[in-house]
C-alpha positions as CSV (number, residue, x, y, z in Angstrom):
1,X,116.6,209.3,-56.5
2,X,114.2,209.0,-59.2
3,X,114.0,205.1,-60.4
4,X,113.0,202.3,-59.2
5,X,116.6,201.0,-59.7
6,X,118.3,203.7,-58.0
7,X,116.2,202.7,-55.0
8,X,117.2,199.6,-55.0
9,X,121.2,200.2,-55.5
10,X,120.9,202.8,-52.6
11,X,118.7,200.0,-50.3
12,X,121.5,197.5,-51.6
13,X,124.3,200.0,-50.5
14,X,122.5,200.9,-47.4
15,X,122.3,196.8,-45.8
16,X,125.6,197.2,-47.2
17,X,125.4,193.9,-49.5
18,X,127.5,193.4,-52.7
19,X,125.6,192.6,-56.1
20,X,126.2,189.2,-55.7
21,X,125.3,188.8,-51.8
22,X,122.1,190.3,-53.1
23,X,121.5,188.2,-56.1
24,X,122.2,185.5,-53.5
25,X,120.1,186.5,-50.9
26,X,117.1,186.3,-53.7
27,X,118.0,183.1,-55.2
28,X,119.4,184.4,-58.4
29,X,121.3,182.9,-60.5
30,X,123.6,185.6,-60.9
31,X,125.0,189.1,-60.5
32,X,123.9,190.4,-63.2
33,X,120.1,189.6,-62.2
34,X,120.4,192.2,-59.8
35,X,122.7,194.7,-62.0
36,X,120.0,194.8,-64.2
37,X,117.6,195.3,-61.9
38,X,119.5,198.4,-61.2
39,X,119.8,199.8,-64.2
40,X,116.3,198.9,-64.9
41,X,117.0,197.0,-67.6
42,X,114.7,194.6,-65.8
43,X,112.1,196.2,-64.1
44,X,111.3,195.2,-60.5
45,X,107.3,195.2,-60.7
46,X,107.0,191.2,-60.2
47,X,105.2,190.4,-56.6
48,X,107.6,187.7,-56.8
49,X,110.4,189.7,-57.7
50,X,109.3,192.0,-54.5
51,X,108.8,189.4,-52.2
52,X,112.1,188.2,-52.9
53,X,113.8,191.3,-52.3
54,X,112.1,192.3,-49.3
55,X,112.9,188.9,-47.4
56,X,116.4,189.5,-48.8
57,X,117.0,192.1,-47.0
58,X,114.4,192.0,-44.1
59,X,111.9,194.5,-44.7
60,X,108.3,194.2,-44.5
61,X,106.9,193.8,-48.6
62,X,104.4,197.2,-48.1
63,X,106.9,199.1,-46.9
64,X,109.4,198.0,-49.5
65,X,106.4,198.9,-52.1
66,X,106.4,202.5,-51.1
67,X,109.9,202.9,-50.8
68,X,110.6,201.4,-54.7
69,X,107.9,203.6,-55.4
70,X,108.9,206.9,-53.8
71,X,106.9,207.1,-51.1
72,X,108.5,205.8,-47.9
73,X,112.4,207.2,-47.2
74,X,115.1,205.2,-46.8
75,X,115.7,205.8,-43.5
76,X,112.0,204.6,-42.9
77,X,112.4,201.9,-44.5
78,X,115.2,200.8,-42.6
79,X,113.7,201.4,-39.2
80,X,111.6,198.6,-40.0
81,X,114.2,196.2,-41.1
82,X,114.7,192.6,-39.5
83,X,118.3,191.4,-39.8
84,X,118.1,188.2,-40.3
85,X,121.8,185.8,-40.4
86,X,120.8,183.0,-42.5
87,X,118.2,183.1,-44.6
88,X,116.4,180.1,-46.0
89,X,116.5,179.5,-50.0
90,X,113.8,181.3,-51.2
């Protein structure tokens, strides 16, 4: 994987969430929020924009960083994760 929105579609695939449970999960608006993401039509360099993602899915943010970035593994990343049920609203 090369971009930082191929990461993320494989991390989104990975927890096994849908675009919307994602876009959900971040407290966006909508589907698309995150499909662009992906695509990197919008990029994904915001700390907020990080934050959110990282307590979406229930990683640490630092290792969540070096992932998007290239420099953690998947598999790493997830060995850290922190499934949480319910999630408060962002």
């Amino acid at each position: 994987m090369d971009t930082v929105g191929e990461r993320l579609c494989a991390l989104r695939k990975a927890v096994l969430f849908t675009q919307q449970e994602l876009a959900d999960r971040m407290g966006c608006r909508w589907r698309t929020d995150v499909a662009k993401l992906e695509s990197g039509w919008l990029k994904c360099s915001l700390a907020s924009t990080r934050r959110r993602l990282a307590r979406a899915v229930g990683v640490p943010l630092d290792p969540l960083d070096r992932y998007l970035e290239g420099n953690l593994s998947l598999d790493d990343l997830l060995e850290r994760r922190i499934v949480v049920d319910e999630l408060e609203a962002p």
